[in-house]
C-alpha positions in Angstrom: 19.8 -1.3 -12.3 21.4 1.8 -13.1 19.4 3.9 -15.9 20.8 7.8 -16.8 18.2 10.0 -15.6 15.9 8.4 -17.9 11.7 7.7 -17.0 11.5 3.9 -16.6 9.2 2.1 -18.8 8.9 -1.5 -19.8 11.3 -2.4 -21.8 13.9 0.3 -20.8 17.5 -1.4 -20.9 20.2 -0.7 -18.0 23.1 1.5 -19.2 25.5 -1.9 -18.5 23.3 -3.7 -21.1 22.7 -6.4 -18.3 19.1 -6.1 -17.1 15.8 -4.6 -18.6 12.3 -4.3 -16.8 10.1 -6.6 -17.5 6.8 -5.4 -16.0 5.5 -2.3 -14.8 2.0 -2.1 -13.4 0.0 1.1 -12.0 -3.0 1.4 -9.9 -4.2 2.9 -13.6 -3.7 -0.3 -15.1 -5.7 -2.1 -12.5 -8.6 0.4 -12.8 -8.7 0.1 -16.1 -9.2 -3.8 -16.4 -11.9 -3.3 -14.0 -13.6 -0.9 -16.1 -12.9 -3.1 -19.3 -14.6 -5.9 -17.3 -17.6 -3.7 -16.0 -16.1 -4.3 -11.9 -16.6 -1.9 -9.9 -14.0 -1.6 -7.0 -13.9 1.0 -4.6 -10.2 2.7 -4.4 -9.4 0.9 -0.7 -10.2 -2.3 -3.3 -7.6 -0.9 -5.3 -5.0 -0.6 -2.9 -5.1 -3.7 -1.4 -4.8 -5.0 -5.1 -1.9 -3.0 -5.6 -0.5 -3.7 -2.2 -1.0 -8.0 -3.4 0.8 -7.3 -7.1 3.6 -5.3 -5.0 4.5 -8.1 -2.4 3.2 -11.4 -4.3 3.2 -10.2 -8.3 6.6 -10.5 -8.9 6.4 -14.2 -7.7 3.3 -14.8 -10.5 5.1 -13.1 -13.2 8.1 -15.7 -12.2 6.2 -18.4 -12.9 6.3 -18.0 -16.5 9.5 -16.0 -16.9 11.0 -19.0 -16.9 9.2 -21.1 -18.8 9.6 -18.0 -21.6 12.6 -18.1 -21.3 13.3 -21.4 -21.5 11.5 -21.6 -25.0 13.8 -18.8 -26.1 17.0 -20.4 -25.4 15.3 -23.3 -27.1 15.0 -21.6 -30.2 18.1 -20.0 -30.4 19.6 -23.4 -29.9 18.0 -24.9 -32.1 18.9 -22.5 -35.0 
């Protein structure tokens, strides 16, 4: 993905037009649900959290890409 020395953020669009990201998570983001759910996790907890999104995350996220986009081809289709 090739982006013009812009900072990525979900939803930023390649400069081909071609790709966009679909998910961005920070070890913020994963302190903060904790905190939102009263957890307490220690910052090694958070790592190896991170570490798990980083190698497997993409994988969960995949899971239901398709089926999303699936139901928007659908509808466009069906138009």
């Amino acid at each position: 993905m090739k982006c013009k020395g812009v900072e990525l953020h979900q939803g930023t669009v390649s400069d081909d037009h071609e790709e966009t990201i679909m998910l961005i998570c920070a070890k913020d983001d994963i302190r903060g649900y904790a905190e939102d759910h009263k957890t307490k996790l220690t910052e090694k907890q958070v790592e190896h959290i991170f570490q798990r999104l980083v190698h497997k995350g993409s994988d969960y996220v995949m899971e239901q890409f398709w089926s999303v986009l699936e139901c928007q081809v659908m509808i466009e289709e069906s138009k």
